[in-house]
C-alpha positions as CSV (number, residue, x, y, z in Angstrom):
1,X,-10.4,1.1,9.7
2,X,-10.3,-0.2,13.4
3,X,-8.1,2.4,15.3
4,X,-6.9,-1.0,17.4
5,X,-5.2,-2.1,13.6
6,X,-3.2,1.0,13.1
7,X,-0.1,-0.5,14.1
8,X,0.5,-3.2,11.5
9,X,3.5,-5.0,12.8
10,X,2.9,-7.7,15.4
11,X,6.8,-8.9,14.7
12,X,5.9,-12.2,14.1
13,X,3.8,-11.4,11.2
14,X,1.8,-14.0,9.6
15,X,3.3,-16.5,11.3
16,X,0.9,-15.5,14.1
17,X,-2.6,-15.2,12.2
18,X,-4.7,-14.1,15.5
19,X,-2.2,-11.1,15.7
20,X,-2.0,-10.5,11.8
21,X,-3.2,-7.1,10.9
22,X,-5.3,-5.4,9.5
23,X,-7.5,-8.3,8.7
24,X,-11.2,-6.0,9.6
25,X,-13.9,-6.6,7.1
26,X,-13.4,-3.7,5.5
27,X,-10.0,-4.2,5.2
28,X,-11.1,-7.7,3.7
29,X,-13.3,-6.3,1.3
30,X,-10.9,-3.9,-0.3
31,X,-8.2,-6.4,-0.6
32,X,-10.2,-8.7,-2.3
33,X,-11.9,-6.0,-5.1
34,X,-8.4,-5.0,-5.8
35,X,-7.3,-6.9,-9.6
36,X,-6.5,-10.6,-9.0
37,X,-7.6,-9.8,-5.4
38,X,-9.1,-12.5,-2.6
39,X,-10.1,-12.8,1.3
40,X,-6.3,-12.8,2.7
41,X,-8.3,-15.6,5.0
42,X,-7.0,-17.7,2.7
43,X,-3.5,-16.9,3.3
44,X,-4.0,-19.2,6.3
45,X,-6.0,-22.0,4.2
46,X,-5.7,-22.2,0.5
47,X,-3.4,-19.6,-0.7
48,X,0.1,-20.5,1.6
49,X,2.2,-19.5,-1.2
50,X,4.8,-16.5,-1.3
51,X,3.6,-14.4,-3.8
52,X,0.0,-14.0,-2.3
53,X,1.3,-13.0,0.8
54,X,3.6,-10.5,-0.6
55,X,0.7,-9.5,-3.0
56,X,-1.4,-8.7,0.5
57,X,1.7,-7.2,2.0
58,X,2.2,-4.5,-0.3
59,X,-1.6,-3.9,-0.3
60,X,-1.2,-3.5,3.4
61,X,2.2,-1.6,3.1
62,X,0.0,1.2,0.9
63,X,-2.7,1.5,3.6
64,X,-0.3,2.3,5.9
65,X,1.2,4.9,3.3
66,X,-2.2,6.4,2.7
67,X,-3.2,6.8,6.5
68,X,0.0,8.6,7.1
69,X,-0.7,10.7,4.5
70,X,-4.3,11.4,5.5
71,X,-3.1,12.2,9.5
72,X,-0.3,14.4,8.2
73,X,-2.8,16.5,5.1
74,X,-5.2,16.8,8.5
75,X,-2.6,17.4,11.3
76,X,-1.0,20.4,8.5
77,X,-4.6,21.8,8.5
78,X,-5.1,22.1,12.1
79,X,-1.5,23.5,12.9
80,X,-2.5,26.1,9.7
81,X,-5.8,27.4,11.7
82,X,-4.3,27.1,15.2
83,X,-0.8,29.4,14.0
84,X,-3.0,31.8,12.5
85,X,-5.2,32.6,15.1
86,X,-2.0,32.5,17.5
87,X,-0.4,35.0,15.8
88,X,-3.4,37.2,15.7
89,X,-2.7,37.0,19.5
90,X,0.5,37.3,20.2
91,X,1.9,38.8,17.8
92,X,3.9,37.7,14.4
93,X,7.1,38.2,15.7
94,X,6.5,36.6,19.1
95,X,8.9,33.6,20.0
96,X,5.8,31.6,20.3
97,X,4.8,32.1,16.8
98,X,8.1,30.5,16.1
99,X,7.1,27.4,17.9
100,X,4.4,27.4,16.1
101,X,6.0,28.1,12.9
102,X,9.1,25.1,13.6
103,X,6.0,22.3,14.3
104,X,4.2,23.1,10.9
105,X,7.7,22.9,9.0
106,X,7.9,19.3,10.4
107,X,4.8,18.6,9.5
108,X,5.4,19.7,5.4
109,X,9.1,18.1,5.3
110,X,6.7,14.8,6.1
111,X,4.9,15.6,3.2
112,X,8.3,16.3,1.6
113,X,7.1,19.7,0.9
114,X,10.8,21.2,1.4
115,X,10.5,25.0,0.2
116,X,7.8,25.9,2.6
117,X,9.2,24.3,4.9
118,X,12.5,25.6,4.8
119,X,10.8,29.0,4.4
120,X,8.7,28.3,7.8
121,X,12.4,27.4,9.6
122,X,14.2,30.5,8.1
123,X,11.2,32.4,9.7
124,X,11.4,31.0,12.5
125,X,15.1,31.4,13.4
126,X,14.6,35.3,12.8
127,X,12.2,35.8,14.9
128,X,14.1,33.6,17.8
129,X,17.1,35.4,16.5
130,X,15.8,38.8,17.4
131,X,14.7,38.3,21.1
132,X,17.3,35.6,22.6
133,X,21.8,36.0,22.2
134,X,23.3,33.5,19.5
135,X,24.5,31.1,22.2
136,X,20.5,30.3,23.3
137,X,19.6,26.9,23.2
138,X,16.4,27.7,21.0
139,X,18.8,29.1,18.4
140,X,21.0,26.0,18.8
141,X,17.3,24.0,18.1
142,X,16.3,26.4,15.4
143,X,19.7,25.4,13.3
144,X,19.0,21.8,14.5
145,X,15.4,21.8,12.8
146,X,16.9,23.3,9.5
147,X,19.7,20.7,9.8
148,X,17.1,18.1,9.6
149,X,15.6,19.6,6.7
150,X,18.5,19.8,5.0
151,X,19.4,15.7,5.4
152,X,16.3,14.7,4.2
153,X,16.9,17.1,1.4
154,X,20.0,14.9,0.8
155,X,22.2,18.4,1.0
156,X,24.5,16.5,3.4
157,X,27.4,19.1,3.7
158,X,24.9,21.6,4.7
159,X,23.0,19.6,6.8
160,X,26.4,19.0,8.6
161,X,27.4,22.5,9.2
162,X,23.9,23.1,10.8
163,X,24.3,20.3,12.8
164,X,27.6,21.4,14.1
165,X,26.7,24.7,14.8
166,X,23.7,23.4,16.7
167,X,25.8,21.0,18.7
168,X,28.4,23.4,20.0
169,X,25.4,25.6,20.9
170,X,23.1,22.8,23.0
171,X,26.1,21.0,24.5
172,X,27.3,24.1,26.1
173,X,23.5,25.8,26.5
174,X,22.1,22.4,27.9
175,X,22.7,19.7,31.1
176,X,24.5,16.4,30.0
177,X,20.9,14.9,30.4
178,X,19.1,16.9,28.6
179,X,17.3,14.7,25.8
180,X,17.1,17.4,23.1
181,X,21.0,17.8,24.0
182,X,21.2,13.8,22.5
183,X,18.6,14.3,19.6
184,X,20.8,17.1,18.2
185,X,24.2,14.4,18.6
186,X,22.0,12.1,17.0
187,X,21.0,13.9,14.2
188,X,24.3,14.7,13.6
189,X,25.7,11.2,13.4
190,X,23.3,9.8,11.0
191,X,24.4,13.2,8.4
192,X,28.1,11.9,9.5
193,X,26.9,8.5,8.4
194,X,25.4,9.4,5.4
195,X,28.6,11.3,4.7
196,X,30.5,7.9,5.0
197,X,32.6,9.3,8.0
198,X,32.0,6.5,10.1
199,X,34.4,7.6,13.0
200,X,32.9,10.5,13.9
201,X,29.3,8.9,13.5
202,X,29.9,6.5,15.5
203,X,31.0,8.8,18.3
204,X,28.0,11.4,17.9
205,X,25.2,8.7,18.0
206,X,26.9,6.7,20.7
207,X,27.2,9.9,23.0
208,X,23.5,10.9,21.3
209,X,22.1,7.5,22.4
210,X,24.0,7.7,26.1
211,X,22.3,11.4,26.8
212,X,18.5,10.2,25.6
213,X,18.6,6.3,26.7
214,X,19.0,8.3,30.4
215,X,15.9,10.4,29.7
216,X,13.5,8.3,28.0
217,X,11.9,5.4,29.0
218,X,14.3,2.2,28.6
219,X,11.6,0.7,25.9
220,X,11.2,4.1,24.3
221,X,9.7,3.2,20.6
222,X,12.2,6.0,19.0
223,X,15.0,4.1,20.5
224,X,15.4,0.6,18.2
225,X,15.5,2.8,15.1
226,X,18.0,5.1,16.3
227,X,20.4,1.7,17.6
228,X,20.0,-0.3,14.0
229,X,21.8,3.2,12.8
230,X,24.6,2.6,14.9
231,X,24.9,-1.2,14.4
232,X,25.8,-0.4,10.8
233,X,28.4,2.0,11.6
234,X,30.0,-0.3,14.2
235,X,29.7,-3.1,11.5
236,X,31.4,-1.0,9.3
237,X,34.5,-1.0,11.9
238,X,34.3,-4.6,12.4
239,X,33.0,-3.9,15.7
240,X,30.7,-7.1,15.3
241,X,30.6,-8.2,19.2
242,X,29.1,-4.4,19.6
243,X,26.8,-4.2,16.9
244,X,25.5,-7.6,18.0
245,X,24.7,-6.7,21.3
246,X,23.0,-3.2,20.4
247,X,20.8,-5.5,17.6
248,X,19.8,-7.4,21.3
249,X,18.9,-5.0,22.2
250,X,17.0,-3.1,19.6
251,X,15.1,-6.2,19.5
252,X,14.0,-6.5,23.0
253,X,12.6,-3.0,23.1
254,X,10.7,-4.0,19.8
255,X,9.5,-7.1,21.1
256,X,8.3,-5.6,24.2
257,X,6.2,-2.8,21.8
258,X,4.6,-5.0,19.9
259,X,3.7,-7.1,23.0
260,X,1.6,-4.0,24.4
């Protein structure tokens, strides 16, 4: 696959068939072996109808599921070989190994391979645990990581605690503007979301976004997603003139993305 198609989404979609992709000849090819398959050219000539293109868009929808899948199998390998070897180094019980040990955990909770990860984080947070006091920010990190884990795990009430703990940790351990500060507030509104509490969601990703909107660039990619989760807790409150600006402006930073 052309590395220029790996980002599918031009946001106008095939409204705009010059910036459509992936339409490569490989890409081509495959659609059109596929059963009831054809050149998605002819989305564009002969085949204008609905169900074709939502036919090629869930072919394209699995490409991009299967590339992921391949980057994350080959990006797990690599961190594997590279932790190994640094721990041979430095040491299993060296704070760096733990570092090493977080990054491979986010790799497998990707892969929605949970135990090992959880096992990689619970390592992790010993070995951190043992060299720095329990006010550290990497300890406040180490239960943010496993808080993550635990959301995507769907164990909500767990997820929260961790979060908390985390929280009370980074925003006394870091500077107002420190972005990891805001990814931890984040992380915690979106479990308060989940939970339904939508007060105190909407004041942990509102003070989240503030801290990493200051840090990032304005047109960061991570931000839009992040935004859309607030626009449905402010909808939620019937703050509608809110939500409607923040969707702006999630869709400016997209627009601009997609334009570069």
């Amino acid at each position: 696959m052309n590395l220029a198609e790996l980002y599918f989404e031009s946001l106008e979609g095939a409204a705009n068939p010059a910036r459509f992709t992936p339409m490569n000849s490989d890409v081509r090819e495959q659609f059109h072996s596929t059963p009831g398959g054809f050149d998605p050219i002819e989305l564009w000539t002969t085949r204008k109808d609905p169900a074709s293109l939502g036919k090629f868009l869930d072919f394209r929808a699995g490409l991009a599921r299967k590339m992921q899948e391949e980057w994350l199998k080959e990006g797990e390998k690599w961190t594997r070989e590279a932790l190994s070897i640094w721990e041979r180094i430095a040491g299993p019980d060296d704070p760096s190994v733990a570092v090493g040990l977080t990054n491979l955990a986010v790799l497998l909770q990707a892969r929605k391979q949970y135990e090992e990860a959880a096992l990689l984080l619970s390592r992790a947070r010993n070995i951190n645990e043992k060299k720095y006091p329990a006010n550290h920010p990497r300890i406040g990190m180490d239960l943010n990581a496993a808080g993550v884990l635990a959301t995507a795990r769907k164990n909500y009430r767990e997820a929260e605690d961790l979060l908390v703990r985390s929280a009370v940790i980074v925003e006394k351990a870091l500077s107002p503007q420190d972005p990891a500060r805001g990814q931890v507030l984040l992380n915690l509104g979106e479990v308060y979301r989940l939970e339904k509490k939508m007060g105190q969601a909407g004041e942990a990703l509102k003070r989240g976004l503030t801290t990493v909107m200051a840090a990032w660039d304005p047109n960061d990619a991570r931000l839009p997603a992040w935004m859309d989760k607030l626009v449905l807790v402010l909808r939620s409150q019937e703050e509608f003139a809110a939500a409607e600006e923040l969707e702006i402006r999630a869709t400016r930073i997209r627009t601009k993305q997609a334009l570069h």
